[in-house]
Kinemage of the C-alpha trace (Angstrom):
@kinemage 1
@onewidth
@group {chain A} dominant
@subgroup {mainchain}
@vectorlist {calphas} color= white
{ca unk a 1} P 3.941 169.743 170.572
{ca unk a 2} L 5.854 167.424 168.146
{ca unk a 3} L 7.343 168.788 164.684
{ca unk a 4} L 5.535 167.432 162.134
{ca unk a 5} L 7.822 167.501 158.213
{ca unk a 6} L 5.821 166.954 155.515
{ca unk a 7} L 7.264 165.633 152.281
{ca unk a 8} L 6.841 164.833 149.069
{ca unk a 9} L 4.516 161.600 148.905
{ca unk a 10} L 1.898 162.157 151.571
{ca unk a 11} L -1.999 161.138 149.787
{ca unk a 12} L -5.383 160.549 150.361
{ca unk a 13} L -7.605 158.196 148.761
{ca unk a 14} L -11.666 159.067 148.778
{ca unk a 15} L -14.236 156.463 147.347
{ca unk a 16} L -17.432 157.935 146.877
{ca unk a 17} L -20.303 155.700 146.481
{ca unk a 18} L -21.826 156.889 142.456
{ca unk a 19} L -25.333 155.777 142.663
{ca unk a 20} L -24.660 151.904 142.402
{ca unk a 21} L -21.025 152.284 141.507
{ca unk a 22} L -18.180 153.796 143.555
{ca unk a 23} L -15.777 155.954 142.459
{ca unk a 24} L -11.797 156.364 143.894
{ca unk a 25} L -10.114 159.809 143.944
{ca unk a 26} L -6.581 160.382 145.145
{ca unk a 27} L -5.166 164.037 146.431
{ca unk a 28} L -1.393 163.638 147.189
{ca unk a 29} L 1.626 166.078 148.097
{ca unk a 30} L 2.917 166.825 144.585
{ca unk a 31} L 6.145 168.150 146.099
{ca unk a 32} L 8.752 168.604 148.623
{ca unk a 33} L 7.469 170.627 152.039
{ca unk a 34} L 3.716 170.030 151.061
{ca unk a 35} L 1.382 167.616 153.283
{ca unk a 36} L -2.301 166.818 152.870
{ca unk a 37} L -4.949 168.252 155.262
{ca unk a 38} L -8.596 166.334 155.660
{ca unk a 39} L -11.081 167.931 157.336
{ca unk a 40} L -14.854 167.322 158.370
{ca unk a 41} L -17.509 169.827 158.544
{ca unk a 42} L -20.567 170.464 158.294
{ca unk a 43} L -21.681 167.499 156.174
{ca unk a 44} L -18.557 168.298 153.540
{ca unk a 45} L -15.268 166.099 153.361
{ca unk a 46} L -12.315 168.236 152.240
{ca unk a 47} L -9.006 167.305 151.366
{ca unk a 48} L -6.292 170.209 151.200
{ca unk a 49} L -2.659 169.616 149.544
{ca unk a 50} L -1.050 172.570 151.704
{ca unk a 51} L 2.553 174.320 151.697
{ca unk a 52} L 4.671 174.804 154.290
{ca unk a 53} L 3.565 178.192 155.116
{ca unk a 54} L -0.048 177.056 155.223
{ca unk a 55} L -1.642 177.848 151.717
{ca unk a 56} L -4.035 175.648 150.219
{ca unk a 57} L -3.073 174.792 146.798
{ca unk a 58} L -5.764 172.706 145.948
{ca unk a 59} L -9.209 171.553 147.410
{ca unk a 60} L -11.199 168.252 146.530
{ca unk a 61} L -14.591 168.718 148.914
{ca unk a 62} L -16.785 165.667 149.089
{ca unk a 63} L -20.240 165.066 150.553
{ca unk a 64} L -19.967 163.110 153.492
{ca unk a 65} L -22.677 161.094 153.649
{ca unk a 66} L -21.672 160.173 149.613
{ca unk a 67} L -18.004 158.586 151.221
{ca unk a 68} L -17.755 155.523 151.590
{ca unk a 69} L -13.924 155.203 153.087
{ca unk a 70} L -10.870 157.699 153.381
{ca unk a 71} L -7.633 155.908 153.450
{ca unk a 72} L -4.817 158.078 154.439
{ca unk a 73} L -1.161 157.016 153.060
{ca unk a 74} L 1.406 158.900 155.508
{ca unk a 75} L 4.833 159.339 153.757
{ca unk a 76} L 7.706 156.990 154.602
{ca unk a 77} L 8.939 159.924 157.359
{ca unk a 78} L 11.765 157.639 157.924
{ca unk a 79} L 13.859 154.018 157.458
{ca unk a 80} L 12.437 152.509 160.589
{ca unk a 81} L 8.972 151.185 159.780
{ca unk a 82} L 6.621 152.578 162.878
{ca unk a 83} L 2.286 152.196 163.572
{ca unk a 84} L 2.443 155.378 162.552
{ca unk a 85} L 3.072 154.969 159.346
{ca unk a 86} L 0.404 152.793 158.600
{ca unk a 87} L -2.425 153.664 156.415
{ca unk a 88} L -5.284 154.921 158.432
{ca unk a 89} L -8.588 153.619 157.711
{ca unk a 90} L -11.811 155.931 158.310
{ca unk a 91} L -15.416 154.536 157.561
């Protein structure tokens, strides 16, 4: 299993469809060690900014059938540009 270093910079944008209008929310790494965590279940979105030892320090939970796309927005891990560092669209 790979090592995976989060850093400062990881986010997540949400748009959220507002009953005719959409609305965009952001949840990013705020600092150094911290990466962002989304998870699907049981009809809720939830995005997680998490430490290094594993402790949520804050939640944004979302329904999902409300979402209209999560873009994710990896860190740059490194100087060499990779596919793996491009934004991942979900819809």
């Amino acid at each position: 299993m790979g090592t995976y270093l989060a850093v400062k910079g990881d986010r997540v944008e949400i748009v959220i469809d507002a009953g005719g209008d959409t609305k965009t929310y952001e949840v990013a790494a705020t600092r150094a060690g911290r990466r962002v965590e989304v998870v699907n279940r049981r009809g809720l979105i939830e995005v997680s900014e998490v430490t290094r030892g594993g402790t949520t320090v804050r939640t944004a939970r979302f329904m999902a059938s409300r979402v209209i796309a999560l873009v994710e927005h990896p860190s740059a891990r490194s100087s060499v540009s990779s596919p793996g560092n491009q934004p991942r669209v979900e819809r």
